[in-house]
ZAMI-578469 format. One line per 5 residues: number of its first residue (from 1); their letters; for each residue x, y, z of C-alpha. Coordinates in steps of 0.25 Angstrom, whole numbers, plus 5000, padded with zeros to 4 digits. Layout:
N
NUM = A = X:Y:Z | ...
//
This chain:
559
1 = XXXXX = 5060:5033:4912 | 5063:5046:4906 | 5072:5052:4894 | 5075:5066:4892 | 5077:5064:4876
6 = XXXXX = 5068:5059:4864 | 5071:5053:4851 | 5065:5057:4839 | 5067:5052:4824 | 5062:5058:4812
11 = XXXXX = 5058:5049:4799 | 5067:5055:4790 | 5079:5052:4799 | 5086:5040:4796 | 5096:5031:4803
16 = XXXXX = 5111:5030:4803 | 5113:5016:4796 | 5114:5022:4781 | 5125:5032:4787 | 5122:5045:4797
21 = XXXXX = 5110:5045:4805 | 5102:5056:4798 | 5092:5063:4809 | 5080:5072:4802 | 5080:5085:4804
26 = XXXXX = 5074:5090:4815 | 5068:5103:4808 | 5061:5114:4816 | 5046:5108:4814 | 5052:5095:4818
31 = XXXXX = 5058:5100:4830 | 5047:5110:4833 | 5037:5098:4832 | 5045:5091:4844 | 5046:5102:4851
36 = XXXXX = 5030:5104:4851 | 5031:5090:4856 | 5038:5092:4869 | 5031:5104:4871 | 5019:5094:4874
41 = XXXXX = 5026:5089:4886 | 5033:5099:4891 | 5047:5094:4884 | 5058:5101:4879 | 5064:5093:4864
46 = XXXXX = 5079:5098:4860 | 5088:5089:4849 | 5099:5082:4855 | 5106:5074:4844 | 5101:5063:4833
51 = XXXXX = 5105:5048:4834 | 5107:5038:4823 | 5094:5031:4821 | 5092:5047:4816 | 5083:5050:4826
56 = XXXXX = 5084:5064:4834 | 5087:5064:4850 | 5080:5075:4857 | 5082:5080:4870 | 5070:5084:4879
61 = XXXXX = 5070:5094:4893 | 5074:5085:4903 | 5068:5070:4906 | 5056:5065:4904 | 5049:5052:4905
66 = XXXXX = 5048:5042:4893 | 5033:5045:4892 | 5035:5058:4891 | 5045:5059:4880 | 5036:5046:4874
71 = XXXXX = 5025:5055:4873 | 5036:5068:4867 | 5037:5058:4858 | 5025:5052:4852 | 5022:5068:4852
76 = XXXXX = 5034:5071:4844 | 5029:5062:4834 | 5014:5066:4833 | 5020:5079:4830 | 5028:5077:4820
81 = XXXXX = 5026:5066:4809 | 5040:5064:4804 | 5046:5058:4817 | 5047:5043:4814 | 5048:5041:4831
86 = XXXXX = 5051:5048:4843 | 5053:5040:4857 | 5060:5045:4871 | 5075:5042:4871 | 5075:5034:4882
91 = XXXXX = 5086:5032:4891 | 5091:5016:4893 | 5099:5010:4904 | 5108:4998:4907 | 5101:4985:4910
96 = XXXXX = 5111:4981:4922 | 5107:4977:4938 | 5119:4979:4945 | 5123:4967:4956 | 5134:4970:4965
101 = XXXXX = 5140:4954:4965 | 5152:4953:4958 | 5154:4938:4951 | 5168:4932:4949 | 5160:4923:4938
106 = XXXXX = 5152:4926:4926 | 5141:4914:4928 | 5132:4921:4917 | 5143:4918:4907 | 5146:4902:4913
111 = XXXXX = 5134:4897:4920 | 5126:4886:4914 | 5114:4889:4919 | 5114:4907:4918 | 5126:4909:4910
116 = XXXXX = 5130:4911:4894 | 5137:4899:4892 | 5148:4908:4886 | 5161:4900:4889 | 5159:4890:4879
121 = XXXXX = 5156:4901:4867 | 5170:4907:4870 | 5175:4894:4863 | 5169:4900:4850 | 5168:4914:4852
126 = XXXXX = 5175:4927:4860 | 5167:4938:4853 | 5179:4941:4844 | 5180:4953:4835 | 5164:4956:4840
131 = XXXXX = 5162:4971:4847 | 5150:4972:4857 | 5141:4987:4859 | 5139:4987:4873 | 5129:4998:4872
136 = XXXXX = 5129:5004:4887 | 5135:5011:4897 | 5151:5013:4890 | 5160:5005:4897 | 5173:5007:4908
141 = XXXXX = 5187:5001:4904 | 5188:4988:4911 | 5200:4978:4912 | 5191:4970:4905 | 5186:4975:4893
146 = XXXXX = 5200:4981:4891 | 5201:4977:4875 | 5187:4976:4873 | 5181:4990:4872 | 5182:4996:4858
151 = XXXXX = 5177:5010:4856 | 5165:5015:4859 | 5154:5026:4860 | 5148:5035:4871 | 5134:5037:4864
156 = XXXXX = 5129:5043:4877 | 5122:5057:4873 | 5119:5064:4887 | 5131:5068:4896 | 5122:5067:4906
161 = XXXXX = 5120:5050:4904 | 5135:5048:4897 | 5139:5053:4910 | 5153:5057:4903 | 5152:5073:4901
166 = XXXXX = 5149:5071:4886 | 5139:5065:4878 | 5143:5054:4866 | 5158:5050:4863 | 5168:5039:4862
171 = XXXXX = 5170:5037:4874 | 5161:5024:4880 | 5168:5023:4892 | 5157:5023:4905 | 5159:5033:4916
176 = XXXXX = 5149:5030:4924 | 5132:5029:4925 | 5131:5032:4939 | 5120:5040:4942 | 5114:5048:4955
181 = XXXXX = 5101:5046:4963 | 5089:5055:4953 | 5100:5056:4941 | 5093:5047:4931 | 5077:5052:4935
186 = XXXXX = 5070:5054:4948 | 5071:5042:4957 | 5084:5035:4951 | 5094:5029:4960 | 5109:5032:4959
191 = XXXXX = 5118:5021:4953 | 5133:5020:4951 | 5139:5017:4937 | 5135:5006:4932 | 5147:5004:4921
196 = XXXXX = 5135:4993:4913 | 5145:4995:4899 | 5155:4990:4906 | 5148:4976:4912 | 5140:4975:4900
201 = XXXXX = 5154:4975:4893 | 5162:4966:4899 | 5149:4955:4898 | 5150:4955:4883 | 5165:4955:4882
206 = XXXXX = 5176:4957:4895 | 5189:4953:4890 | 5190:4935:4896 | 5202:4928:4900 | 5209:4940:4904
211 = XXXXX = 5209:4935:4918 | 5202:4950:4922 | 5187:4950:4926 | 5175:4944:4916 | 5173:4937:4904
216 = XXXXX = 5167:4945:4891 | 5156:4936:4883 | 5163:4939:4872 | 5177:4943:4878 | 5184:4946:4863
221 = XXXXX = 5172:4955:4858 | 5173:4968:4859 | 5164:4981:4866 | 5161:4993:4860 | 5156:5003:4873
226 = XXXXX = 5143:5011:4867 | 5139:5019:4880 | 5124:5024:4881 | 5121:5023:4895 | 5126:5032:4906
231 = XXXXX = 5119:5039:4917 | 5104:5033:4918 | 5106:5026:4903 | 5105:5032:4892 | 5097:5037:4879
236 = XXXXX = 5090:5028:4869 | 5097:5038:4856 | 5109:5036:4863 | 5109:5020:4862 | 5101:5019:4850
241 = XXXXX = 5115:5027:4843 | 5126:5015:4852 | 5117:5006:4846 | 5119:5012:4831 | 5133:5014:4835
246 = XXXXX = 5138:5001:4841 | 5132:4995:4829 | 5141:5002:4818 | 5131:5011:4815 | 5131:5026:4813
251 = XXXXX = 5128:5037:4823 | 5130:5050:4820 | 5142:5058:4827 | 5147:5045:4831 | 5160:5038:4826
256 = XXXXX = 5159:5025:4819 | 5158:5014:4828 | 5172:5007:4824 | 5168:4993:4829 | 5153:4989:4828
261 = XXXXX = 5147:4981:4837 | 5141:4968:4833 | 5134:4967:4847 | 5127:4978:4856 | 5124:4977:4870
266 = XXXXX = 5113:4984:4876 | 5112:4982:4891 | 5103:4994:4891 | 5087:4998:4892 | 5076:5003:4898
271 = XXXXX = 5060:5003:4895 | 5052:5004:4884 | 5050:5000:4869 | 5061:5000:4860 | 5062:5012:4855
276 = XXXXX = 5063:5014:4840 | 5079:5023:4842 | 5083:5009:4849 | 5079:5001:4839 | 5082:5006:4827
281 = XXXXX = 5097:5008:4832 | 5096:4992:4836 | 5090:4990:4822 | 5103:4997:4815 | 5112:4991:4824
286 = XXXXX = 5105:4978:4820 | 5108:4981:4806 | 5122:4982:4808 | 5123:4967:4812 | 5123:4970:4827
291 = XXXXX = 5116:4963:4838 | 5108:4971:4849 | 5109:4965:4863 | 5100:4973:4874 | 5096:4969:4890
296 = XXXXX = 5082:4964:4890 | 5081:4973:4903 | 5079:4972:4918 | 5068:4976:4922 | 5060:4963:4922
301 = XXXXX = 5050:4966:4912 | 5047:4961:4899 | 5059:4966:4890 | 5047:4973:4879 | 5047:4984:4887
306 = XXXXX = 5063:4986:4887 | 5071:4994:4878 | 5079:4991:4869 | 5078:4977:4873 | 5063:4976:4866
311 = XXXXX = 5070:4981:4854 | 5068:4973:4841 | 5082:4966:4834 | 5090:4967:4850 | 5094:4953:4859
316 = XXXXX = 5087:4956:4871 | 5095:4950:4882 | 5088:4945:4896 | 5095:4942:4910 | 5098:4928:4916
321 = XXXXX = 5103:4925:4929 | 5109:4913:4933 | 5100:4904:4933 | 5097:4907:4919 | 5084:4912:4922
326 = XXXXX = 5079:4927:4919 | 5086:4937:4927 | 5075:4944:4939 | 5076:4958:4933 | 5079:4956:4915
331 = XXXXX = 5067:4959:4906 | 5061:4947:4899 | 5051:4946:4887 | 5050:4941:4873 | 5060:4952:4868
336 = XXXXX = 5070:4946:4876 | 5081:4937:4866 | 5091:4929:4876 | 5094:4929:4889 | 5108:4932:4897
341 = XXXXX = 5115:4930:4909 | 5112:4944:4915 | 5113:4941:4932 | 5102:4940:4941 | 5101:4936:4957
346 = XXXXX = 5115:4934:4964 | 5123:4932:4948 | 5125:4944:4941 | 5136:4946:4929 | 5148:4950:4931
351 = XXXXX = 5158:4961:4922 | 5167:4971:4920 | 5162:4985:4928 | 5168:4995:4932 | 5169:4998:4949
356 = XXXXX = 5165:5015:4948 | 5153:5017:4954 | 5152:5030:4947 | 5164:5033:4938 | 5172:5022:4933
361 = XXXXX = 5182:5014:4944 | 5191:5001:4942 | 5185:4990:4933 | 5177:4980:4939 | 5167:4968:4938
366 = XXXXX = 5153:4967:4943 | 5141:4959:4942 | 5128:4966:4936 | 5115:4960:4933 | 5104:4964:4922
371 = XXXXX = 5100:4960:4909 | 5112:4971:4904 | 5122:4960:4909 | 5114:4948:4902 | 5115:4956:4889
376 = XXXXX = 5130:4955:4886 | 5131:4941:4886 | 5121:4942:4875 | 5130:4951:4868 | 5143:4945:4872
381 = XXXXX = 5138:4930:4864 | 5133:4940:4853 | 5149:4944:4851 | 5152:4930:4853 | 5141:4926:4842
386 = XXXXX = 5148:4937:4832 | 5161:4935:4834 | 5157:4921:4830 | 5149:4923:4818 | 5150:4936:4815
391 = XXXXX = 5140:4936:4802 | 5129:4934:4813 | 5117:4945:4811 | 5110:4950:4824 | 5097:4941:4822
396 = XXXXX = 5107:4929:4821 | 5113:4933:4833 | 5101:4934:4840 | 5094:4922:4836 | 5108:4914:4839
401 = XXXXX = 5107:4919:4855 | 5093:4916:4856 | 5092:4902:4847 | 5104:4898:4857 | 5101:4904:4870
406 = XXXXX = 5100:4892:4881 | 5088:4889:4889 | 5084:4896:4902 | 5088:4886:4914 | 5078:4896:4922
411 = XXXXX = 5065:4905:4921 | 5069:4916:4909 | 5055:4918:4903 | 5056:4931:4893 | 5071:4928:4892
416 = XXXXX = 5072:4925:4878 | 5076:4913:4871 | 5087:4910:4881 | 5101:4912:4889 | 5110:4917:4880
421 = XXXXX = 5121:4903:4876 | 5134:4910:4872 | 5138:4897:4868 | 5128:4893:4860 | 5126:4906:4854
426 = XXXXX = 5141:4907:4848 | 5139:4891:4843 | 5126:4897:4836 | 5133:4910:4831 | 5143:4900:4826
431 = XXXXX = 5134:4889:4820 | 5125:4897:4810 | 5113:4908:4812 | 5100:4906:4820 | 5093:4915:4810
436 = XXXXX = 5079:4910:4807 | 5079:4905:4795 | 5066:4905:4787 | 5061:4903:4772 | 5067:4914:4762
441 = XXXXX = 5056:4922:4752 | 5053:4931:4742 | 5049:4947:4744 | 5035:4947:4737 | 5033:4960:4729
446 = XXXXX = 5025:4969:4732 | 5028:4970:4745 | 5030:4987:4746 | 5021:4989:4758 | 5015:4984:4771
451 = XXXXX = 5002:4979:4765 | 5011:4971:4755 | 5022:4965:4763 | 5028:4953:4762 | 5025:4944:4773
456 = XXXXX = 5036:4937:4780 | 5030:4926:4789 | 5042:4917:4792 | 5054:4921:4802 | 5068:4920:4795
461 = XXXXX = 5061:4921:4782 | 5070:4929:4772 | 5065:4937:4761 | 5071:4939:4746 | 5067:4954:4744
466 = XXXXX = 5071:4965:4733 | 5069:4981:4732 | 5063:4980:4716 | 5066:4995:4717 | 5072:5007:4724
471 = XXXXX = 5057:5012:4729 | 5056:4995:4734 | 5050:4992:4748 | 5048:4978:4753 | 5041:4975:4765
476 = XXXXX = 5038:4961:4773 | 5030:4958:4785 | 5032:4951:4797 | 5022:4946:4805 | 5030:4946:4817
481 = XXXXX = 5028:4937:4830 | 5027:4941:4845 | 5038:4943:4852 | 5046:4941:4839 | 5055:4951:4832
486 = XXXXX = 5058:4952:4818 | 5071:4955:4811 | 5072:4959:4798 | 5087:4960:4789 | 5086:4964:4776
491 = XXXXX = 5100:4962:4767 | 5100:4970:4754 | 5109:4967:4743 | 5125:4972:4744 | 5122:4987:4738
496 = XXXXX = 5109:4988:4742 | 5102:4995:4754 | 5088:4992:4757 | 5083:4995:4771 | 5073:4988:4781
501 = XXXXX = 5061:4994:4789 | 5050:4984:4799 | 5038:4991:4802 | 5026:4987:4812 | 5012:4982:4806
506 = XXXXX = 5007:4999:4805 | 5021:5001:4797 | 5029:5008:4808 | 5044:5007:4806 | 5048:4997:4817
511 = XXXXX = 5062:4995:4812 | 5074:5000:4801 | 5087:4996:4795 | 5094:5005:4784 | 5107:4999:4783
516 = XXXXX = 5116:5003:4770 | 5119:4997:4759 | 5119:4980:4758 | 5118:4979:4774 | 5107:4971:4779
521 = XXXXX = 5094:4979:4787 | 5090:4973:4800 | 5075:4976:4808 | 5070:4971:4819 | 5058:4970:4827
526 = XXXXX = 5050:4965:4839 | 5038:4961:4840 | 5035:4961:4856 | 5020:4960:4856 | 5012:4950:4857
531 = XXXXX = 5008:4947:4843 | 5010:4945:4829 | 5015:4960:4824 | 5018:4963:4810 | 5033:4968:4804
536 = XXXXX = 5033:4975:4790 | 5049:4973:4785 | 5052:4983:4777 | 5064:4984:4765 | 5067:4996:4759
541 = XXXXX = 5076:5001:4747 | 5086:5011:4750 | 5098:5010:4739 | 5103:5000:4730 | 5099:4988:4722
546 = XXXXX = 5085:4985:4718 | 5077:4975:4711 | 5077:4959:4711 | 5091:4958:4711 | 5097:4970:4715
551 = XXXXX = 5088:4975:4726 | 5088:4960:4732 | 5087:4961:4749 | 5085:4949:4759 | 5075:4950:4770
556 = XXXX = 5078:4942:4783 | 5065:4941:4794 | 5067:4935:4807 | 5060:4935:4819
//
C-alpha cells in the first residue's frame, strides 16, 4: 500500500467539538524540523490544509509505501517533541466483490435460514424521521431513491481521486471510480465504475411498495451522501472530516450539516491498526449520539488487522451467505460485533446501481457481494431501532443488535454474537435497554493521579463523582478484559462542562471527548490482546460548577 500524504498533530491543537477546529501553528522551527525529517528519506514535506480533529495534512513528493512514510513519521516525532502523533494518511477502499448475477429476490432480507428477518419489523418500524451517512463513494440519482437523498457533501480533497475536476463541495453525486491498468500503483488492474454509494444506499433505504426495483431496510429513512472514495479510494484526513461532518460536527470551511445523521455507514477499509485520525473522529461522532457501522473486511483474515473496523466504540459487521454461515472471503475475529447478510457462492445482494461502466448510464439493479453489502443491513435495523426509540445511546444500540442477534444455522466462528434479527432487534429497541447494569458507587477522594485511581472492577458499574474545584481531576481504572472494549460516558450537570480522557497502563492518551457545556463525553476502547490490559479514565474540569453539589458528574463503565 502506499500514500503520497502524512498526517501530523501537534499537542496544542485541539479539536472541533468546543467550536472551530484550531490547528497549532506550524512555526518556521516546526516546519524546518519536518523538513529535516524527509530529508532522511529522500522526501519532500509541503502543507496541504488542516482537518478537524486539529491535526495538519501534509503533502509529500510523490508515493510512497506506508513503511516509508511510517518511518517519516516516527522521525518527525523523534525530532520534534511537541507533535502529540504523526502517522501516513492512508488511502481506504470500498469493501465490495462484485458478481455479475442479477437476482429478482432479496433472500438476505426473507430467508429463514441466511436472511434478516426484516418483514416482521416493518410492522413496528419504517425508519421514520432517521437520516443515515453513507460514508462512500457519493451516489447517482436513481428512480429509486428519488425522495430519499438529502443534501450532502463531497469531502474528497484531490482532483485526481474525486475525479470531478475540483476538490471538496456540495455536490455528492458520483461520476465514476473507473480506473486504467497501472493507475492506482504498479501492477493494478483496470476496473469499471463501481457506483458502491449507490448500492450501498439503496440497502439501507430504497423507496418499497413503489412497484419500482428493491426494498430499502428502512425504506422511510433518509440518506445523507458523504463521498470520500473515488479513483483508487480515498485518504484517511478525508474520511476522519465525513465522519466529523455526518455527525453534526464542525469541520472547518465546511457548511453546517443541516440534518445529522443518527447512523454512519462505512462500507470502507484497508490494513492496518486504527489509527489515531480515525478514531478520534469516531470518538466525537460517538459523542454526538451516533452510531458507527464499519465492514469487518474481505480479506479473509482476522479483522485486528483491518482498519477502521478494529477501531474502538464502531459495530463491526461480518458477511453471511445463504446458509447462514461465514461468507468464503469476510474478515473474522473477536473484534467483529454481529454478522449480516452480505452474499457469497451463486446468492449475492441485489440493489439499485447505476449501468455506466465508466461515466454514469441509465439506472440499474445489480447483485454484489462483500462484507460492504452485509453492512447496510446493520445500519438500515439501526434506523429502524431509532426511529423506534429515539432516546437510544450507541452503546444501547449496539448491545441491542448483538444481545438479540439469532443463532448461526452454519459454521461462522469469529462472526460475532450472531446474524443480525431485524425483528428482534426493533422489539428490543422497543422494550427497554440492554445496557449492562451494574452496582452504582462512590468517587473516593484522593483519586488525582494514576498511582491513586479509583478502581472500577464491575462492568455497567456507575460512579457518583464530583470536580471539588476548578484545578479537580478524577481518574478511575479499569482493568479491562481480552477481547473486550470499554466504553466510558461521563454526563455533567446542565451548565457545566467537564471532559473525559482514557489512557493505557504507561499513561498514553488512547482516547478524548471535549463536548460543550451539559453534553455527555463518550470514550471507547479495545482491548484486542490476549490479556488483562489496564484503562486509566480520566475527568477533567473545563468550566462550570464545582464542588459537592454543583460540580456533580455521573460516570458510566461498560465493557
Amino acid at each position: 500500500m502506499e500514500t503520497d500524504r502524512i498526517i501530523v498533530k501537534y499537542k496544542d491543537s485541539a479539536p472541533a467539538a468546543k467550536g472551530l477546529a484550531r490547528a497549532a501553528a506550524v512555526t518556521a522551527d516546526r516546519k524546518a524540523k519536518l523538513d529535516r525529517a524527509g530529508q532522511e528519506f529522500g522526501m519532500l514535506v509541503s502543507s496541504s490544509h488542516t482537518i478537524s480533529t486539529g491535526a495538519h495534512v501534509f503533502k509529500l513528493n510523490g508515493r510512497k509505501h506506508l513503511d516509508e512514510v511510517k518511518k517519516l513519521a516516527a522521525e518527525m516525532m523523534a525530532r520534534d517533541p511537541s507533535i502529540e502523533y504523526a502517522e501516513p494518511d492512508r488511502i481506504m477502499t470500498h469493501m465490495a466483490t462484485a458478481n455479475d448475477p442479477y437476482y429478482a429476490q432479496q433472500w438476505h432480507y426473507t430467508d429463514t435460514t441466511g436472511g434478516l428477518r426484516l418483514p416482521t419489523a416493518w410492522d413496528k418500524s419504517t425508519g421514520s424521521g432517521v437520516v443515515v451517512a453513507v460514508i462512500d463513494t457519493g451516489y447517482r440519482p436513481h428512480a429509486d431513491l428519488s425522495g430519499q437523498i438529502l443534501q450532502g457533501y463531497d469531502f474528497i480533497s484531490t482532483a485526481a481521486i474525486g475525479n470531478d475536476g475540483n476538490g471538496r463541495d456540495s455536490d455528492a453525486s458520483d461520476p465514476g471510480d473507473w480506473v486504467a491498468a497501472g493507475e492506482c500503483g504498479t501492477g493494478s488492474p483496470a476496473s469499471g465504475s463501481s457506483w458502491h454509494g449507490t448500492h450501498v444506499a439503496g440497502t439501507v433505504a430504497a423507496k418499497t411498495n413503489n412497484s419500482l426495483g428493491v426494498a430499502g431496510v428502512a425504506y422511510n429513512a433518509k440518506i445523507v451522501p458523504v463521498r470520500v472514495l473515488g479513483k483508487c479510494g480515498g485518504y484517511t484526513s478525508d474520511i476522519a472530516d465525513a465522519i466529523t461532518w455526518s455527525s453534526g460536527g464542525t469541520v472547518n470551511g465546511v457548511p453546517a450539516n443541516a440534518n445529522k445523521a443518527k447512523v454512519l455507514n462505512m462500507s470502507l477499509g484497508g490494513t492496518g491498526a486504527c489509527d489515531a485520525t480515525t478514531q478520534s473522529a469516531i470518538n466525537g461522532a460517538r459523542s454526538r449520539g451516533s452510531v458507527v457501522v464499519v465492514a469487518a473486511g474481505n480479506d479473509n483474515m482476522n479483522v485486528s488487522n483491518a482498519s477502521p473496523a478494529n477501531c474502538s466504540g464502531v459495530i463491526a459487521v461480518a458477511a453471511t451467505g445463504k446458509t447462514g454461515g461465514r461468507a468464503s472471503y469476510s474478515n473474522y475475529g473477536t473484534l467483529v460485533d454481529v454478522a449480516a447478510p452480505g452474499g457469497d457462492g451463486s446468492y449475492s445482494v441485489i440493489s439499485t446501481l447505476n449501468a455506466g461502466t465508466s461515466t454514469p448510464g441509465s439506472d440499474n439493479y445489480a447483485g454484489y457481494q462483500g462484507t460492504s453489502m452485509a453492512t447496510p443491513h446493520v445500519a438500515g435495523v439501526a434506523a429502524l431501532m431509532f426511529a423506534a426509540k429515539p432516546t437510544l445511546t450507541p452503546d444501547q444500540v449496539e448491545s441491542m443488535l448483538k444481545s438479540t442477534a439469532r443463532a448461526f444455522p452454519a459454521s461462522c466462528s469469529g462472526c460475532g454474537t450472531g446474524i443480525v434479527d431485524a425483528t428482534a432487534a426493533v422489539n428490543a429497541a422497543i422494550g427497554g435497554t440492554t445496557t449492562p447494569t451494574g452496582p452504582t458507587i462512590a468517587e473516593t477522594e484522593s483519586n488525582n493521579t494514576l498511582s491513586s485511581a479509583d478502581l472500577v472492577s464491575t462492568a455497567g458499574t456507575t460512579v457518583n463523582a464530583n470536580m471539588g474545584s476548578s484545578t479537580d481531576t478524577d481518574y478511575f481504572r479499569v482493568d479491562l478484559p481480552a477481547g473486550k472494549t470499554l466504553s466510558a460516558t461521563m454526563t455533567p450537570g446542565a451548565t457545566s462542562d467537564y471532559d473525559l480522557y482514557v489512557y493505557n497502563s504507561a499513561g498514553t492518551l488512547l482516547g478524548r471527548s471535549e463536548n460543550g457545556a451539559g453534553a455527555a463525553d463518550n470514550v471507547s476502547s479495545a482491548n484486542t490482546g490476549s490479556t488483562a490490559s489496564t484503562r486509566y479514565v480520566r475527568v477533567v474540569y473545563y468550566s462550570g460548577g464545582t464542588g459537592s453539589t454543583s460540580g456533580k458528574y455521573t460516570l458510566q463503565l461498560n465493557w
